[in-house]
C-alpha positions, 0 to 999 in steps of 0.5 A: 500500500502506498499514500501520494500526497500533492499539496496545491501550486497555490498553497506552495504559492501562498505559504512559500511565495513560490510561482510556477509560471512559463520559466519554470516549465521552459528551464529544466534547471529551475524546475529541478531545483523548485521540485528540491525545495518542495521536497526540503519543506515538506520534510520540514513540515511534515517530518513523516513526509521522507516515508511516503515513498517507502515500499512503493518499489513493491507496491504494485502502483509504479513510480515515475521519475521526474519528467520533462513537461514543458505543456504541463499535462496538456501535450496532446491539446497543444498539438492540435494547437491550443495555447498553453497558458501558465500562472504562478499559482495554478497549473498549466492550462489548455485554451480552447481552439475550437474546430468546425466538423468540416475542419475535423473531417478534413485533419490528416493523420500525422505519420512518425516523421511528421510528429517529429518535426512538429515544433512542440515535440523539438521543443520536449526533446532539446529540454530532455537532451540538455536536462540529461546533460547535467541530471541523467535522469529526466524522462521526456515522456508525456501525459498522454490524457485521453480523448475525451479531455483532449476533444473538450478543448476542440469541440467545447461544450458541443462535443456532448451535442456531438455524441446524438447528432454527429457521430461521424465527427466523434468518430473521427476526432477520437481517431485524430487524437488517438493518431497523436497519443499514440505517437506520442508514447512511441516517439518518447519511450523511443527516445528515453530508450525504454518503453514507459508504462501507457494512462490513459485519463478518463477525468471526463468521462463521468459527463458521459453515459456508461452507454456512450462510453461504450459506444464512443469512447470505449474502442479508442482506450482499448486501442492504447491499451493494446498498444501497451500489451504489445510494447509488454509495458503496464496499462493504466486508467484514470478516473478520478469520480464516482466509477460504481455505474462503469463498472461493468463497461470497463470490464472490457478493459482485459489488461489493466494494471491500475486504475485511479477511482474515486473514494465515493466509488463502491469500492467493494463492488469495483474490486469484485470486477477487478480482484487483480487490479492495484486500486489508486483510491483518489480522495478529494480535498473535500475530503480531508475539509470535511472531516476531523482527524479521528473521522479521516482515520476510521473512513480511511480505514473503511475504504482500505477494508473494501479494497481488501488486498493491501498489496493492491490497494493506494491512496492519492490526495492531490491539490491540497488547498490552503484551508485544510488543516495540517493535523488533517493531512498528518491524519491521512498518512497516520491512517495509511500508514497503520494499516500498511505493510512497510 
């Protein structure tokens, strides 16, 4: 078992003054030592902090090093040019850059030689090449999304009037998106020379029917996860809601490592379906504000008690904001911690 905490960009902004603007995602350098501030002061604060990532090399949820993302998590919609905006105090974000269905229709699919030309993807490379110079370690690897969180930023709002009145669009976009990820994942685990597991992430798919999941989206997410299989790398999915109405059309889904659920998910019904899978159990930032100490340690010990296995079984709270109390947080890893394996 393992516990992944993240505090906020703007609690790091508000209690250590510190900004994750342009330069930062632009500077390898900068970012590297930003992250080794990070990690002194919340060793500093929280002295519990060091242990976090013991046993996670036996865990069954994979750890990645530190990364090279100059788009943030927004690689994919920058390709299909969206601007990447950044502030001091929140994550890289993605603008929309709508399409018509015409110009939809009329995109090409893009082959290996010409991703590589592609602007953004020199930009990754020389950033890697010269992080690799001076730290060895850096992985030029992308967050990969998934269709339906790239297509948002394509089609906004009406992507969701697309799924009744123009599926051949869908259809088609999911495929151009598709084109890019995969790419994406070949070119990088090329150049970092060794294949790296494949995610996908469905954060939108819970504005979708289950039915329309599996009717649209379902094939385009089983096509990276084939890909993974074929490249003998773990395959990964992503939805950090409430998955008890998904269960049954994720059960396609017959190579799958992890999968990140919500903590209001009915954990003993989901580890039913998927007895073999690790479970990355995300809980909200609401959850640790709406709670007492005591109240997060035996909740905590519920869900792990649902999620049976430990050696299966994660936590993640990620954006920790500045309203939750320190003792709450500590409450979280002491929870975790007494029912862990170390």
């Amino acid at each position: 078992m393992f516990l992944n905490i993240e505090f906020s960009y703007d609690w790091w902004n508000r209690r250590y003054g510190l900004c994750f603007n342009r330069d930062v995602y632009f500077d390898p350098d900068k970012k590297r030592a930003q992250r080794a501030v990070m990690d002194k002061e919340s060793e500093k604060r929280f002295p519990w902090y060091k242990d976090l990532t013991r046993g996670m090399e036996e865990s069954a949820i994979s750890v990645t090093s530190m990364s090279v993302e100059p788009f943030g998590h927004r690689f994919i919609p920058a390709l299909f040019g969206c601007e990447i905006s950044y502030a001091d105090s929140n994550p890289p974000w993605a603008e929309n850059n709508i399409l018509s269905p015409e110009e939809i229709d009329a995109m090409p699919f893009l082959t290996m030689d010409e991703f590589r030309q592609d602007e953004r993807v020199r930009i990754i490379t020389e950033q890697a090449s010269r992080a690799r110079e001076k730290y060895g370690w850096f992985s030029a690897q992308q967050n990969l999304g998934s269709v339906m969180n790239t297509a948002i930023y394509l089609r906004g709002m009406e992507l969701f009037t697309d799924y009744a009145e123009r599926p051949d669009t869908i259809h088609k976009l999911f495929a151009l998106i598709t084109n890019r990820m995969t790419l994406s994942h070949e070119y990088f685990s090329e150049f970092d020379g060794k294949p790296s597991g494949v995610g996908v992430g469905n954060c939108s798919v819970c504005m979708i029917s289950p039915a329309a999941y599996a009717d649209f989206n379902r094939r385009y997410d089983l096509t990276m996860m084939e890909l993974a299989k074929g490249r003998g790398v773990t395959f990964s999915l992503h939805q950090d809601s409430d998955l008890t109405k998904y269960i049954d059309v994720y059960r396609a889904f017959d190579y799958l490592y992890s999968f990140d659920i919500g903590f209001d998910t009915d954990i003993s019904l989901f580890r039913e379906g998927f007895p073999d899978t690790a479970l990355n159990i995300c809980l909200y930032t609401s959850f640790l504000g709406d709670r007492t100490p005591d109240e997060i340690r035996k909740d905590i010990q519920k869900l792990a008690a649902d999620a049976g296995d430990p050696a299966l079984t994660g936590f993640s709270c990620f954006d920790i904001d500045d309203n939750i109390p320190d003792e709450n947080v500590t409450a979280l890893y002491e929870a975790v911690h007494s029912i862990d394996l170390f």
